[in-house]
N, C-alpha and C positions, 0 to 999 in steps of 0.2 A: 429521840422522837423526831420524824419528820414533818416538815409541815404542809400541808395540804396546797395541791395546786390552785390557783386562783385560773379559772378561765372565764374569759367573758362570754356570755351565755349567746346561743342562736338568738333569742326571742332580741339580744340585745346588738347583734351585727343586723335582724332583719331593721329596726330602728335607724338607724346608721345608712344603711342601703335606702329607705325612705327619703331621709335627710338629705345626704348628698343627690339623690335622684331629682329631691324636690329644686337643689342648688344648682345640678347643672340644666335641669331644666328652666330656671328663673334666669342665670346667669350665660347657657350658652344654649338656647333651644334648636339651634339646629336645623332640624325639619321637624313639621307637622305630620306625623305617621297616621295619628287616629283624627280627625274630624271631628264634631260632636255630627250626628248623636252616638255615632260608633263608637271613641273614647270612653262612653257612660257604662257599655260593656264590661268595661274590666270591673267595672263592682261587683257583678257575678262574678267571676275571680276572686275576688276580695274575700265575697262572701264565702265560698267553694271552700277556701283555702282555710278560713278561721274555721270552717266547721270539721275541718278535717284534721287538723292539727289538735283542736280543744278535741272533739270524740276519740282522737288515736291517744292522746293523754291522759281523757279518763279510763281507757280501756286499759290502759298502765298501771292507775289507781287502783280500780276494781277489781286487778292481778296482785295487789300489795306489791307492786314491784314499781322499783325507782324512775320517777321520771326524766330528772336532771344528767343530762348525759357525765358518764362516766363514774356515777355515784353504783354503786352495789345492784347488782339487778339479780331481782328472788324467783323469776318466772319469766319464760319467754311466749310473747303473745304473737301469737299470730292467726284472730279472729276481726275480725269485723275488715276495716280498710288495709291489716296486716297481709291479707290474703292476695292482694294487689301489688303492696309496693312495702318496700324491709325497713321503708321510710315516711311513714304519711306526714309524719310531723313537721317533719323537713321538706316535705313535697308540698305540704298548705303553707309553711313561710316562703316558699315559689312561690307561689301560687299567689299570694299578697301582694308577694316584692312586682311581680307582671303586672295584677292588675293593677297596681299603683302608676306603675310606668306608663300600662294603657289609659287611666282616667288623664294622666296629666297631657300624653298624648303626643311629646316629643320623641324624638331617637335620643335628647340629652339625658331623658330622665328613663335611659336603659341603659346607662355609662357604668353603673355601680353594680346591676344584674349578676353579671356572667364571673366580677370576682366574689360576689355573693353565694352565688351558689358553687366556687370552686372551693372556698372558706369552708361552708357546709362539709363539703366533701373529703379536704385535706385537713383540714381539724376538726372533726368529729364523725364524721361516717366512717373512714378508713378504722380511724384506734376502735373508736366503739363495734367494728365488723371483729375486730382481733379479739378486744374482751369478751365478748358474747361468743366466740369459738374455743375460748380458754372457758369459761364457765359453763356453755352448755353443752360441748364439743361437737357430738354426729348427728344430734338434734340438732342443733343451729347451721351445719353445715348441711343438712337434709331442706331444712328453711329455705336457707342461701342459696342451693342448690333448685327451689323450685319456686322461689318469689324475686321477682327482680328490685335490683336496687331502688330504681325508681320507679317505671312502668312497664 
């Protein structure tokens, strides 16, 4: 019997990316990129991002199909923010991780961003694009084929 992989979850690198964002912005701010009131901005971001992430998860749910990446998936959705992007879920913890970086307003607290979202990409977009072509084959490659990865 094999034992199950243990990965740490997006929801738990975007936290992380937060943390340190908020660190090198405390500890080495850099420059001032956003001003207020422009800074205040990225809360729409904030906001954008949690509603897209939570609605493209329950659109997950509502397919009975697994939301946790790399757990069994019983249906391939591709309605509501599907139709935009192969990723909403990942594209609203973006979308967090920015505004975050915009309310705080430094270039330090955009240090943790860009391996954030390479994280996203080389540990779970890439495998999860392979399993969803092994499980749903010419339909998911028809998907792939006409929704881009991100936008």
């Amino acid at each position: 019997m094999s034992t199950p992989v243990r990965r740490i979850l997006p929801p738990v690198w975007l936290a992380l990316d937060i943390v340190a964002g908020y660190g090198f912005h405390k500890l080495m701010p850099l420059v001032q990129l956003f001003p207020a009131p422009w800074k205040y901005g990225g809360a729409v971001l904030i906001v954008l991002g949690i509603v897209m992430a939570a609605t493209a998860a329950n659109l997950f749910r509502r397919a009975h199909t697994a939301v946790i990446p790399f757990h069994p998936s019983t249906a391939l959705v591709t309605t509501g923010w599907y139709r935009f992007t192969r990723n909403p879920m990942y594209l609203g913890m973006v979308l967090v991780a920015c505004g975050v970086a915009i309310v705080q307003g430094s270039l330090g607290a955009w240090i943790p961003v860009p391996p954030f979202i390479a994280i996203l990409q080389l540990r779970f977009i890439r495998g999860e694009e392979e399993f969803l072509e092994r499980i749903f084959g010419d339909e998911y490659r028809r998907f792939k084929a006409a929704v881009r990865r991100w936008l």
